[in-house]
VOPAGU-2260 file (C-alpha; in pm, 1 decimal, decimal comma):
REM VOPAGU-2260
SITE   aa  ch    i         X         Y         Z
SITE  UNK   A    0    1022,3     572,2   -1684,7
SITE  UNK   A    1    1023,3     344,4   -1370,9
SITE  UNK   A    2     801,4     106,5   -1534,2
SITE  UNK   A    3     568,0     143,3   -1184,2
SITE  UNK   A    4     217,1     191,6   -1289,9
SITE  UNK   A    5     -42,6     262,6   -1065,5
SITE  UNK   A    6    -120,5      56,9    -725,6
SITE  UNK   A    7     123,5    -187,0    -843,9
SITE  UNK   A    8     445,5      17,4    -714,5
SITE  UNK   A    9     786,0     -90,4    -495,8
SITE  UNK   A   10     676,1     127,7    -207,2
SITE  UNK   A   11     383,4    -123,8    -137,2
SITE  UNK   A   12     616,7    -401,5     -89,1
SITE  UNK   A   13     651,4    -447,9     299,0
SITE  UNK   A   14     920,4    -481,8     509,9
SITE  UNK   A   15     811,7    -844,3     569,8
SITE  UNK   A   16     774,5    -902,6     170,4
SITE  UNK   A   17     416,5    -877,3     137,3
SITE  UNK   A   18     208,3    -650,2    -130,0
SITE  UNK   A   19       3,5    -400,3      12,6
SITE  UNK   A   20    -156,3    -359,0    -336,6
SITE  UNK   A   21    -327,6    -707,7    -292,6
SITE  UNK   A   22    -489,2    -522,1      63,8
SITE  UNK   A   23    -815,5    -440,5      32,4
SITE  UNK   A   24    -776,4    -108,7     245,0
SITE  UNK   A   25    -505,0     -31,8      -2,7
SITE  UNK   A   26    -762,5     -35,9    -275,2
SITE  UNK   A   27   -1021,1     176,5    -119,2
SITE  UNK   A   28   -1110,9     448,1    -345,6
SITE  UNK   A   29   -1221,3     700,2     -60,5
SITE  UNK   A   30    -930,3     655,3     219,2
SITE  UNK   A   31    -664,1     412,7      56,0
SITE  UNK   A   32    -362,3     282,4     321,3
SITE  UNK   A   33     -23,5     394,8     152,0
SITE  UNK   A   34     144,2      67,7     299,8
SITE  UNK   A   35     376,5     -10,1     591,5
SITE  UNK   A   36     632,5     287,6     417,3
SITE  UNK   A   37     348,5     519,4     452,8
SITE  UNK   A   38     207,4     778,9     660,1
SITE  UNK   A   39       3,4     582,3     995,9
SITE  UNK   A   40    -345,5     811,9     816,3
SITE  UNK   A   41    -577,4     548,9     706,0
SITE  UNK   A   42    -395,6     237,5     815,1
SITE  UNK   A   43    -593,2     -58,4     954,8
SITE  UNK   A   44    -478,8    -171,0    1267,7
SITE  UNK   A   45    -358,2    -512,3    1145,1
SITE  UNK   A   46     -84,6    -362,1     993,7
C-alpha cells in the first residue's frame, strides 16, 4: 500500500506546491478537476 487514500493523493500536489485537494472544483462530486497533472476536462480556468 501507498498509504494515498482518497482525494488526499501526490498527483494533486502542483507543480507550484499547492494541493489541488483543498480546490473546491477538485471536490465536486459531479465533474471533479484531476489537478494541474491531469487531463485539461473539467479544469477551471484559474488553473
Amino acid at each position: 500500500m501507498n498509504g494515498e487514500t482518497g482525494m488526499f493523493t501526490a498527483r494533486m500536489i502542483t507543480p507550484c506546491g499547492l494541493d489541488c485537494s483543498l480546490c473546491a472544483k477538485a471536490l465536486d462530486r459531479e465533474a471533479p478537476c484531476l489537478g494541474c497533472k491531469g487531463p485539461k476536462v473539467n479544469k477551471p480556468s484559474f488553473c
